[in-house]
GUSE-36833 format. One record per residue (C-alpha): residue number from 1; residue in one letter; z, x, y. Coordinates in Angstrom, 1 decimal, m for minus. Each point is the difference from the previous one (the first is absolute). Example, Ala and Ser with C-alpha at 12.3 -4.5 7.8 and 13.67 -1.06 7.14 Angstrom:
BEGIN
  num  residu       Z       X       Y
    1       a     7.8    12.3    m4.5
    2       s    m0.7     1.4     3.4
end
This chain:
BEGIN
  num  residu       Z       X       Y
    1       x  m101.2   111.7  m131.6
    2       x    m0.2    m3.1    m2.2
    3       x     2.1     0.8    m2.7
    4       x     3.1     2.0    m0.8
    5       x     1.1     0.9    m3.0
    6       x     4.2     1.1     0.3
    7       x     0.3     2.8    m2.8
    8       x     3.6    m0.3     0.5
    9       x     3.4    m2.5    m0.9
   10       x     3.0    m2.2     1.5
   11       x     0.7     0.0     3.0
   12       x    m2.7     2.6     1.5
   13       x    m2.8    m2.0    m2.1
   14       x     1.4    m3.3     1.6
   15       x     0.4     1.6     3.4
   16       x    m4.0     1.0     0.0
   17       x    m1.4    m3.4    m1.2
   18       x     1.9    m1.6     2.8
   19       x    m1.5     1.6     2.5
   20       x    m3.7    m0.1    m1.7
   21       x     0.8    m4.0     0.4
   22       x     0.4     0.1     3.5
   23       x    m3.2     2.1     0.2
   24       x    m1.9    m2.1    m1.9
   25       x    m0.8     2.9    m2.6
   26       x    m0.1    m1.4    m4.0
   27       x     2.6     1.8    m2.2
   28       x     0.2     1.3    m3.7
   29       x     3.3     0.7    m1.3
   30       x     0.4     2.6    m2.9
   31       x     3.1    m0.3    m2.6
   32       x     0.8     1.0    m3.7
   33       x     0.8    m2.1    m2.9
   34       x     3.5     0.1     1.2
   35       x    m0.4    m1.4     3.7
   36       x    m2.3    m3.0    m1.3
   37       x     2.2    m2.1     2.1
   38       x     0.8     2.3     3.1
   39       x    m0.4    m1.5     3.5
   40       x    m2.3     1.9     0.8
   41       x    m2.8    m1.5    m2.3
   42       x     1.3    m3.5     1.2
   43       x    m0.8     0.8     3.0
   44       x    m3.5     1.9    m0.1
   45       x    m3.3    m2.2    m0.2
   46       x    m0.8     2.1    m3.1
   47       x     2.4     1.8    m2.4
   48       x    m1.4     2.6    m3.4
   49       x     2.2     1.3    m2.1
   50       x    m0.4     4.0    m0.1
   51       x     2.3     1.0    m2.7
   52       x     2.9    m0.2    m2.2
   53       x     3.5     0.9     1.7
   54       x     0.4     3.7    m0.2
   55       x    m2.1     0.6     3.6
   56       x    m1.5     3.0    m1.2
   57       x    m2.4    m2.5    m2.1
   58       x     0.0    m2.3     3.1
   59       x     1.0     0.5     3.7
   60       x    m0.7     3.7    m0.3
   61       x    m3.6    m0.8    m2.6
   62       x    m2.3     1.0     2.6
   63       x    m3.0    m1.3    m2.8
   64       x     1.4    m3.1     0.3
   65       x     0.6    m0.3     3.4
   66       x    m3.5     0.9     1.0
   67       x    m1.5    m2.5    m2.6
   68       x     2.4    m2.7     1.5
   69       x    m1.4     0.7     3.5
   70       x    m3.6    m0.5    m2.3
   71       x     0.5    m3.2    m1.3
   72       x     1.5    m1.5     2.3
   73       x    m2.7     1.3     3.1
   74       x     2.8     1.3     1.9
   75       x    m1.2     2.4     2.6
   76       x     3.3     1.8     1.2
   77       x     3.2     1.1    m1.5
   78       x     3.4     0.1     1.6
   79       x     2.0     2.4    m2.0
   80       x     3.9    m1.1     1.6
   81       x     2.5     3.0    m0.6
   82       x     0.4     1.6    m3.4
   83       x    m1.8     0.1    m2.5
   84       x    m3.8     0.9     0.3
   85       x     0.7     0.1     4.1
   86       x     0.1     3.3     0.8
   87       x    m2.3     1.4    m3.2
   88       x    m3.6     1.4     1.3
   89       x    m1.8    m0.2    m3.3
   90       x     0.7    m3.6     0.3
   91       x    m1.2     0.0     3.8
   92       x    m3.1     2.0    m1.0
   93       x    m0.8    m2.3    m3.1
   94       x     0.0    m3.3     2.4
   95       x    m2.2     2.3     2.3
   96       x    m2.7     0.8    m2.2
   97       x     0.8    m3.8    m1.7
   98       x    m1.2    m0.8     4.3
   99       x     3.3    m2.0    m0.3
  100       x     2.0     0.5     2.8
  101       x     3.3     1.4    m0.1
  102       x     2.4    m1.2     2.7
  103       x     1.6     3.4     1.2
  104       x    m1.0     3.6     0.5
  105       x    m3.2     1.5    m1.5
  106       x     0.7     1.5    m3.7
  107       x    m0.6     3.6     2.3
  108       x     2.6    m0.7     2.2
  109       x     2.3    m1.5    m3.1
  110       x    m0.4     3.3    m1.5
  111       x     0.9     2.2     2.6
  112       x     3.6    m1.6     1.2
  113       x     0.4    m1.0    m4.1
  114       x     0.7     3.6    m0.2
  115       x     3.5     0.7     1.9
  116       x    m0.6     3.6     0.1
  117       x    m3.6    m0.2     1.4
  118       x     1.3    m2.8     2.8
  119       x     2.6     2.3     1.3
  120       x    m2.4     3.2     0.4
  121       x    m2.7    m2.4     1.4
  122       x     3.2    m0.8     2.5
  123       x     0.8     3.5     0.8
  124       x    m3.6     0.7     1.2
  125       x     0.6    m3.1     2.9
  126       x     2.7     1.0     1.0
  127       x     2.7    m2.9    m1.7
  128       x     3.1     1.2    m0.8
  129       x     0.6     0.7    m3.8
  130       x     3.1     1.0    m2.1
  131       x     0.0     3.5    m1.0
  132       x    m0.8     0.9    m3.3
  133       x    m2.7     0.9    m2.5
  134       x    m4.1     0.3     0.9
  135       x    m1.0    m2.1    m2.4
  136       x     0.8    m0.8    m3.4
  137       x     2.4     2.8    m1.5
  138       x    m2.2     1.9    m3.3
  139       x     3.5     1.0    m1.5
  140       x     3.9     0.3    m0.3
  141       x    m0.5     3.3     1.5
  142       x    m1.1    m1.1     3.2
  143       x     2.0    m3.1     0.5
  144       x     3.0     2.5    m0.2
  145       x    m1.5     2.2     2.4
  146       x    m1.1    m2.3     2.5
  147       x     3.7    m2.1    m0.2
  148       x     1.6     3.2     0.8
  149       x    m2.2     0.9     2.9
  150       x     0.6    m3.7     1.7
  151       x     3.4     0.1    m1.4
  152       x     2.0    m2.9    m2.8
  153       x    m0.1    m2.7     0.4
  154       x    m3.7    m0.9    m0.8
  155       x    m1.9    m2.9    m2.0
  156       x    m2.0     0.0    m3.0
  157       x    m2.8    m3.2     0.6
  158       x    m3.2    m0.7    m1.5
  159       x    m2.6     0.3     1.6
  160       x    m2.1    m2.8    m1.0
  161       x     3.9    m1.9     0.6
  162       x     0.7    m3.1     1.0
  163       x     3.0    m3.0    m0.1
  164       x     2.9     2.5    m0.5
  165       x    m1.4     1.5    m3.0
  166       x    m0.4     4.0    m0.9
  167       x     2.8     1.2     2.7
  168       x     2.9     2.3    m0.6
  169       x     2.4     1.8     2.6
  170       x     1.0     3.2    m1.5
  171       x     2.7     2.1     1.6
  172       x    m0.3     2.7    m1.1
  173       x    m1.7     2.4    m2.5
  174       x     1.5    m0.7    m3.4
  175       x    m0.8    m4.3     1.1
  176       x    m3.6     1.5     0.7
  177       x    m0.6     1.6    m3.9
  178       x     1.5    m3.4    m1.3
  179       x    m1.9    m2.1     2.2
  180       x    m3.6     1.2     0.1
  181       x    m1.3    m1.3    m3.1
  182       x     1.7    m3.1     0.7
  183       x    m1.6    m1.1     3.0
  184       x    m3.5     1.9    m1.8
  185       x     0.7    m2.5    m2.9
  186       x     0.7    m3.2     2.5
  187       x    m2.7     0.8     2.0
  188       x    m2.5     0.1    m3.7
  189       x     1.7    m3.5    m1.1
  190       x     0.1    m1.6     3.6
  191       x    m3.2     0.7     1.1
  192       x    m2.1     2.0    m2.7
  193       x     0.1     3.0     2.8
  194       x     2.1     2.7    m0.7
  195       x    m0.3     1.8     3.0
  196       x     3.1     0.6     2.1
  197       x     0.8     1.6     3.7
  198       x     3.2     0.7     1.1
  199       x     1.5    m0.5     3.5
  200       x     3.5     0.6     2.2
  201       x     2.4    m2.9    m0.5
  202       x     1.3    m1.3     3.0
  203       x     3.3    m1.2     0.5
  204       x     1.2    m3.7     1.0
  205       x    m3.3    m0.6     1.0
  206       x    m1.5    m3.8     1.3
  207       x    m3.1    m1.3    m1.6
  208       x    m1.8    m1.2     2.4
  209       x    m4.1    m0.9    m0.5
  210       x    m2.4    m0.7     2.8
  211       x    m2.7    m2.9    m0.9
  212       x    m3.2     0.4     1.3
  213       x    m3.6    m1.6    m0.3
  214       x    m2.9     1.9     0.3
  215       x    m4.1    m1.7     0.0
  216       x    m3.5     1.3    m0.8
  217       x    m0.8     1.2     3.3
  218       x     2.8     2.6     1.2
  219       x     2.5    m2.4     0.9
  220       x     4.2     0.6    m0.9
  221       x     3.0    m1.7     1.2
  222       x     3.6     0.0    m0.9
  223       x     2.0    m2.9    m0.2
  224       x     3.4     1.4    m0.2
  225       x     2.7     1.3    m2.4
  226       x     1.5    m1.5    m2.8
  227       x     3.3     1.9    m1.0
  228       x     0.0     0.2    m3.8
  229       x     3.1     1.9    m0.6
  230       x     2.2    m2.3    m1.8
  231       x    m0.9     1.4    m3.9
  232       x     0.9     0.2    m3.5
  233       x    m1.6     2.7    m1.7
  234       x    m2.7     0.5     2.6
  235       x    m0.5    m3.8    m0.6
  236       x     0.0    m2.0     3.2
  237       x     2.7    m3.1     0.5
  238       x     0.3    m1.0     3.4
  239       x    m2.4     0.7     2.9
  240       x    m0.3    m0.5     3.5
  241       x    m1.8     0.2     3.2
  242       x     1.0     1.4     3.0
  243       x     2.0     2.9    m1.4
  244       x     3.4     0.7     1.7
  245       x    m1.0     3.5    m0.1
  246       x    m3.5     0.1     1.7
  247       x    m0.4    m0.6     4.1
  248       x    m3.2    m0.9     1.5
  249       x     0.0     4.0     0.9
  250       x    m0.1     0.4    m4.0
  251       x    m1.9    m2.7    m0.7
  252       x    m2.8     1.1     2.1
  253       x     0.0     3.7    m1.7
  254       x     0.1    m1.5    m3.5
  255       x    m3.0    m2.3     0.6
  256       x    m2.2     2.1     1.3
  257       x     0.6     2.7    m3.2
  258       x    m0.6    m2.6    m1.8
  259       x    m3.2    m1.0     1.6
  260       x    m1.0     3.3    m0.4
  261       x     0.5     0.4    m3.6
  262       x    m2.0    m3.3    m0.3
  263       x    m2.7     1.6     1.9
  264       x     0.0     3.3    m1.4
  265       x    m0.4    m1.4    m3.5
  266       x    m3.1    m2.6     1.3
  267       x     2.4    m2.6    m0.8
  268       x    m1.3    m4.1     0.0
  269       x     2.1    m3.1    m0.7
  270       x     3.5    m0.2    m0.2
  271       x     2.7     3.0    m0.9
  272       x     3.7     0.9     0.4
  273       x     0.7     4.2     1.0
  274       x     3.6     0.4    m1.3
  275       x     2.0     2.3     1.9
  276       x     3.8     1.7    m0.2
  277       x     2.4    m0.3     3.1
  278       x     2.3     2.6    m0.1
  279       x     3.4     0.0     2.0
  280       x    m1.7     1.9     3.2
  281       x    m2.3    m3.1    m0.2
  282       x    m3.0     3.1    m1.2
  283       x    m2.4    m2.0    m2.0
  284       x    m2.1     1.4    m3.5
  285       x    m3.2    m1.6    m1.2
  286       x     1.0    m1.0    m3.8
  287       x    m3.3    m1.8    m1.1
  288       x    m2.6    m2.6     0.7
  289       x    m0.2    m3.5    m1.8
  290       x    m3.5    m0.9    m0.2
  291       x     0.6    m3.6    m0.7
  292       x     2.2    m3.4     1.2
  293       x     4.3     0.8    m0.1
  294       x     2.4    m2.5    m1.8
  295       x     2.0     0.0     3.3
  296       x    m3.6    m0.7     1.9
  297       x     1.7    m3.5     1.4
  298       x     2.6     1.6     2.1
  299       x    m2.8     1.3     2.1
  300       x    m1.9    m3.5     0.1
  301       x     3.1    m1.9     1.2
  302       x     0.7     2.9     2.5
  303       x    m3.4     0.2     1.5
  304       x    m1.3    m3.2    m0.8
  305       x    m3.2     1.0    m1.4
  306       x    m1.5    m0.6    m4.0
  307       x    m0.5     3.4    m1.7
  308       x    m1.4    m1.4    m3.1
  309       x    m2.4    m1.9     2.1
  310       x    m0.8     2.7     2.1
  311       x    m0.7     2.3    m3.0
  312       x    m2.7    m2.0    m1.2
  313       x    m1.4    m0.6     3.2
  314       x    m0.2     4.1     0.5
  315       x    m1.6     0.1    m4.0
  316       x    m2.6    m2.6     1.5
  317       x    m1.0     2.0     2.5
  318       x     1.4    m1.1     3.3
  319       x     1.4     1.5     2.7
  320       x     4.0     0.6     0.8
  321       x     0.9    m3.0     2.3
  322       x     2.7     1.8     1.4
  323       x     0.8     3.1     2.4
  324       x     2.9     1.6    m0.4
  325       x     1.4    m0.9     3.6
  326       x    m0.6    m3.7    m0.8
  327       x     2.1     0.3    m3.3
  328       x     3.6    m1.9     0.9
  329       x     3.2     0.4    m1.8
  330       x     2.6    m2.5    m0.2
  331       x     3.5    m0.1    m1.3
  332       x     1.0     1.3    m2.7
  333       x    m0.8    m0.3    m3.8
  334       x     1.8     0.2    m3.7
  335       x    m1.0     0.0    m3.5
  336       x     1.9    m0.3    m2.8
  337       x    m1.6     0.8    m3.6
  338       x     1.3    m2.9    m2.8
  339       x    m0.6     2.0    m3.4
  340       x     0.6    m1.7    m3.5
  341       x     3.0     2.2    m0.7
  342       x     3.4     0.7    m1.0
  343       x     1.8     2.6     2.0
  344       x     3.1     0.1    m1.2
  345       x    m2.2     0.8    m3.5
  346       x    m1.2     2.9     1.8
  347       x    m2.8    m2.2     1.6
  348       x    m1.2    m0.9    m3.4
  349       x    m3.4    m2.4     0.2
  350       x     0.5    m3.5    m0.8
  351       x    m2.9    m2.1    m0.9
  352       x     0.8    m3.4    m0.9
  353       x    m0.8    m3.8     0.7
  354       x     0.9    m1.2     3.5
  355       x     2.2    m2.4     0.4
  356       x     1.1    m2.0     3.3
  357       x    m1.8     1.8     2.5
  358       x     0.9    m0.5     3.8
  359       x    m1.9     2.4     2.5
  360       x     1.4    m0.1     3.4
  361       x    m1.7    m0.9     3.2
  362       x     0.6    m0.7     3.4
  363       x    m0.9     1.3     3.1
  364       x    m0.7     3.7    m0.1
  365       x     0.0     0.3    m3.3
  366       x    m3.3     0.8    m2.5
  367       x    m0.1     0.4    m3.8
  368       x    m2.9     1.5    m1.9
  369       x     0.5    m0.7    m3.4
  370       x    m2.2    m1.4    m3.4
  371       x     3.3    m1.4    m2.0
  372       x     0.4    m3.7    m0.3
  373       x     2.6    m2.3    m1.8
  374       x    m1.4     0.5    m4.0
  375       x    m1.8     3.2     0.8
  376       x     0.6     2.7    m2.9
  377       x     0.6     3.5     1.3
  378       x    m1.9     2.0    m2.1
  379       x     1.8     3.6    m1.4
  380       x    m3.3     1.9     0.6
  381       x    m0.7     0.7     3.6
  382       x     2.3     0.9     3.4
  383       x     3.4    m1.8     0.5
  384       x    m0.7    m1.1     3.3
  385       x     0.1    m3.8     0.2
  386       x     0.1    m0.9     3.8
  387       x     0.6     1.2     3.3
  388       x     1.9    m1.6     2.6
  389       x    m0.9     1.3     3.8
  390       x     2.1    m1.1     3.0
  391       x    m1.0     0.3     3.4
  392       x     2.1    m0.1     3.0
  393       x     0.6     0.8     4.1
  394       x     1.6     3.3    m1.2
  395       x     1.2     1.6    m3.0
  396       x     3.3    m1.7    m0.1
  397       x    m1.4    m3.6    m0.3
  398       x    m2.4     1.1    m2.4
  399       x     2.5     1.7    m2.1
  400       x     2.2    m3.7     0.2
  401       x    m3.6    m1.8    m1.0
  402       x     0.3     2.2    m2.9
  403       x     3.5    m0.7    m0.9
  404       x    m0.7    m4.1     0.5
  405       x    m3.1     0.8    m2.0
  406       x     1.4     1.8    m3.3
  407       x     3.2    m3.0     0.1
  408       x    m3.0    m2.4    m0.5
  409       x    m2.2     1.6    m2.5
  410       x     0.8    m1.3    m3.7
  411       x    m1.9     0.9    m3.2
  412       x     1.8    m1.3    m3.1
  413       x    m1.2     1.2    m3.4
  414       x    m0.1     4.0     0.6
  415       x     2.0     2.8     1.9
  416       x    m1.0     1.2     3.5
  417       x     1.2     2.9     2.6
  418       x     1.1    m3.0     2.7
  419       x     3.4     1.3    m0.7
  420       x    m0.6     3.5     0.7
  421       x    m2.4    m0.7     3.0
  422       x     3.1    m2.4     1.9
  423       x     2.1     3.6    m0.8
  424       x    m2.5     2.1     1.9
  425       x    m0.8    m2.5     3.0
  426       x     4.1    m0.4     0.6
  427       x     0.9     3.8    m0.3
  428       x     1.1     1.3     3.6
  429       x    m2.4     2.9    m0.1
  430       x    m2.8    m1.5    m1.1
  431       x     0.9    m2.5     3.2
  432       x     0.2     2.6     2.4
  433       x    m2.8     1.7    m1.1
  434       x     1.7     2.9    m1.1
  435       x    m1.9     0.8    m3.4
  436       x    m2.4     2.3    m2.0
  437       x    m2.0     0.0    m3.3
  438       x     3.4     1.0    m1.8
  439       x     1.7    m3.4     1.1
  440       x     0.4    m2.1    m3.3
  441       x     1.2     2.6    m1.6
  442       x     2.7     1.3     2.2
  443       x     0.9    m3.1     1.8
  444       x    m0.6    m3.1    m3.1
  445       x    m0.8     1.5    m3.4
  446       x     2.8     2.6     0.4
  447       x     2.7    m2.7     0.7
  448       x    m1.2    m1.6    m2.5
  449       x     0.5     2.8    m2.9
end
């Protein structure tokens, strides 16, 4: 690979050209009328502008992406997360474009794209799977049929679903003739997909996802678990890795359903299988994300290895350096999300012109992040401005390294959830590792009411 275009933003965007620097690979950066003066076109050799703001006429304008890629001679693509990252058209136009895309074949996209499709494909090998529907549910009729066969509660998702968007628990049949065409109607806007599945809902259940990395001639590994279960609204806050709740008995079991799903689907480059821990510590395949994970860095700093570098090493061909028994874990890992918003406005976005800025440091302590003193958040795209990941000996220090972390971080001129992420670090529970997906709002948004 010679050059890379990133059809991505912030801090992803900035993340990937890094690491094309130390490879020596040339980089385009994309942006739209609005991110003129982003970092990440400061920071790419080359930088075209795609679009105006909205990103349907820019980060999402596969057209103009592809012609970027033209211009510019660009012979690869690294998608990031969201946006076009997980779309197959957009994987299968850069195929037949014979520009490579930097993740799964458009095939491959297309088959674990589709929730419902994933979790029979999982059935047939064996991984464990939630109960519910075969497929995508045809009508009202048979949602209600098949909720009272696996019994309330259950959950309305998209299928085609993705960031916390197109999911309802209903509890019972009356929630289940109000919700339907809800979630139908979320799905359409969120995703242009209307098709729906429905599933049991499990109770206080841990989030937990298994990495793994997968090449072009048969070879999977796992590195690990990263505990996502610290959520708003599906959304993801805080993650870490080890999770209090998984041994090395666990562990084990979990990576290798995960290395089967990756094989059973002919699966190549990176991609995170998200399961559900349940109180018995029984885990459920929930999906497959075919691309790179926001929290991605908890798993470098744990196992010491470069997964945007080793993505693009598996897109260019090459071998896996790494068996499974060779991959070492150490310590223990923390990420906290910093999003451009006001909680106590009911986590209301807030763009805005930074300020003072003062990012912390020190040892143990990594921040991915595109803001800079002067730096105008734009009101168009995700909230997230920064994360801050702490590594420590155990979970304890790296839960202080956090603490330090978020006293240091300063970002004058607009609103952020520091506050609210020093509440959840400094809650007993959440110290003893004594927590579900429910947390924040049982244990901090309902003290807060």
């Amino acid at each position: 690979m010679n050059k890379i275009l990133i059809a991505n933003r912030g801090e992803i965007a900035v993340r990937i050209i890094r690491a094309c620097k130390e490879m020596n690979i040339k980089t385009v950066a994309v942006y739209s009328e609005i991110d003129k003066n982003a970092l990440h076109t400061k920071l790419a050799d080359e930088a075209i502008c795609i679009g105006p703001a909205n990103p349907k006429q820019s980060y999402l304008n596969i057209k103009n992406i592809i012609e970027a890629a033209r211009i510019t001679n660009a012979d690869s693509i690294h998608p990031g997360f969201g946006f076009l990252s997980e779309n197959a058209n957009f994987a299968k136009i850069c195929e037949e474009s014979n520009i490579k895309f930097i993740g799964p074949t458009s095939k491959v996209i297309n088959l674990l794209g589709n929730k419902s499709n994933s979790k029979e494909l999982m059935k047939k090998e064996d991984v464990p799977v939630i109960p519910g529907s075969e497929g995508s549910i045809t009508g009202l009729k048979e949602a209600l049929k098949i909720a009272e066969k696996i019994g309330y509660p259950v959950m309305l998702k998209a299928s085609a679903g993705g960031g916390g968007k197109g999911i309802r628990v209903v509890n019972n049949e009356k929630e289940m003739e109000m919700s339907y065409n809800i979630v139908k109607q979320e799905a359409k806007n969120s995703f242009n997909d209307d098709e729906i599945y429905i599933e049991k809902y499990i109770r206080n259940p841990r989030h937990v996802e298994i990495q793994i990395m997968a090449d072009e001639y048969g070879n999977v590994v796992h590195l690990g678990e990263r505990d996502c279960t610290i959520q708003r609204n599906h959304q993801k806050i805080i993650e870490e890795t080890p999770s209090s709740v998984v041994d090395e008995k666990l562990r084990n079991k979990m990576g290798a359903s995960a290395i089967k799903a990756a094989k059973a689907a002919g699966y190549t480059s990176l991609g995170t299988v998200e399961f559900l821990v349940d109180i018995n510590k029984d885990f459920y395949f929930m999906e497959m994300n075919t691309r790179i994970q926001v929290e991605h860095p908890i798993t470098e700093e744990r196992t010491g290895i470069d997964l945007v570098k080793e993505q693009i090493r598996i897109a260019a061909g090459e071998k896996l350096k790494f068996k499974q028994k060779e991959i070492e874990f150490r310590g223990h890992v923390v990420e906290c999300r910093i999003n451009a918003e006001n909680p106590s406005k009911n986590f209301m976005p807030s763009p805005g012109k930074i300020g003072e800025i003062n990012l912390p440091g020190g040892n143990g302590v990594r921040v991915d992040t595109a803001i800079y003193s002067g730096y105008v958040i734009p009101p168009n795209y995700d909230s997230m401005i920064a994360k801050i990941i702490t590594h420590g000996a155990n979970r304890n220090e790296a839960i202080s390294k956090m603490k330090r972390a978020l006293e240091e971080l300063v970002v004058d001129g607009i609103e952020t959830n520091r506050d609210f992420l020093f509440e959840i670090i400094r809650n007993p529970d959440f110290i003893r590792g004594s927590f579900d997906t429910s947390f924040i709002e049982k244990q901090i948004l309902k003290k807060e009411e």
